[in-house]
C-alpha positions in Angstrom: 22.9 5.4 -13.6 19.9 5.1 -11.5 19.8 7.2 -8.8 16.1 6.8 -7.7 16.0 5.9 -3.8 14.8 2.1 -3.1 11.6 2.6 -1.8 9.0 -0.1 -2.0 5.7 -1.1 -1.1 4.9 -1.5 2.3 7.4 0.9 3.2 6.6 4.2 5.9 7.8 7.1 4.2 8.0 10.9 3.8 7.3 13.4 1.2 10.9 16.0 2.0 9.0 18.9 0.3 5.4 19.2 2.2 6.2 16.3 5.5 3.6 14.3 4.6 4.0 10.4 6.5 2.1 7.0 5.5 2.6 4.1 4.0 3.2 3.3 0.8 0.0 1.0 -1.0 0.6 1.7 -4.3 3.2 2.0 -7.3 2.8 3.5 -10.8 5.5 3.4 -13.4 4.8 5.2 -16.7 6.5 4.8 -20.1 8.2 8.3 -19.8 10.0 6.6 -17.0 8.1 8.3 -13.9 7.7 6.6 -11.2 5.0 7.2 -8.5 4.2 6.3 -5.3 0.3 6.3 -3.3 1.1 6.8 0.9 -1.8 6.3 2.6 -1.6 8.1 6.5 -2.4 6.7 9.6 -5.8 8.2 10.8 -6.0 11.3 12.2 -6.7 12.2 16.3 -10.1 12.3 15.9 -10.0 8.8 14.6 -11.3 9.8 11.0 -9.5 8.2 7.5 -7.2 10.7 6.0 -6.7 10.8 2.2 -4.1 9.4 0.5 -1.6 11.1 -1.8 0.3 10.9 -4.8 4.5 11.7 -4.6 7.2 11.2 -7.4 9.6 8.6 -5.9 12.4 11.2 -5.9 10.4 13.5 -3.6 10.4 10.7 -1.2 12.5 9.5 1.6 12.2 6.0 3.8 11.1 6.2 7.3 10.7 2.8 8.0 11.4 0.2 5.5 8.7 -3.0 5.2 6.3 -1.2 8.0 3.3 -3.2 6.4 4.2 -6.3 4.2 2.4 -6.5 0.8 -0.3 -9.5 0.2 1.5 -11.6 -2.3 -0.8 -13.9 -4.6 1.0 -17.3 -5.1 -2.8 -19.3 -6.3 -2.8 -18.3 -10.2 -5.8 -19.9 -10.3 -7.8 -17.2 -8.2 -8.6 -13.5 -8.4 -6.9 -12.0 -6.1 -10.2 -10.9 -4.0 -11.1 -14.7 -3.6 -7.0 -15.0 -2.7 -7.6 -12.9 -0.1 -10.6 -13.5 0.8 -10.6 -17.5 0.4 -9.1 -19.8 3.0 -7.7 -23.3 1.1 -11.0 -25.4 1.3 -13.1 -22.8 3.4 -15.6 -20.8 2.8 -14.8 -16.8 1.8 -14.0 -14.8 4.9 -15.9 -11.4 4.6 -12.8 -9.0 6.0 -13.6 -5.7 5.5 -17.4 -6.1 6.5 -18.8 -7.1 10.1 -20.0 -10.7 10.6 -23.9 -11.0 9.1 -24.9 -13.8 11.7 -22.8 -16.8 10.0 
């Protein structure tokens, strides 16, 4: 029986042990059946990135379920930077980086 709580990515949730809040951007499963989740906080006051952290999926509890949706690659045909990245029949789209002058 699988007990595990249904938590998924995207998700807002909290560690119950320390309180720790974010979102969750990543999922590991291992072979000895461990499952773990990446939550990545908001930024802090001061307006500085906080680390992320690493929780067992039973140490967790939802908060808000789907608070960011996952990108989903559908274009098998791309990496999924130039998925991102790439609008259909446009030139790449630099996100993370400011505008060079284009």
């Amino acid at each position: 029986m699988n007990n595990l709580p249904k938590i998924e990515l995207g998700d807002e949730v909290r560690d119950v042990v320390s309180g720790f809040v974010g979102v969750t951007t990543c999922r590991n499963e291992f072979l000895n059946g461990c499952v773990r989740f990446c939550v990545c906080p908001k930024v802090g006051n001061d307006g500085a990135f906080r680390e992320e952290r690493w929780f067992d999926v039973q140490q967790l509890e939802t908060v808000k379920k789907a608070s960011i949706a996952p990108v989903l690659v559908v274009d098998g045909d791309k990496s999924v930077d130039e998925a991102r990245h790439t609008p259909p029949g446009g030139d790449r789209i630099d996100a993370i980086a400011p505008s060079r002058g284009r």
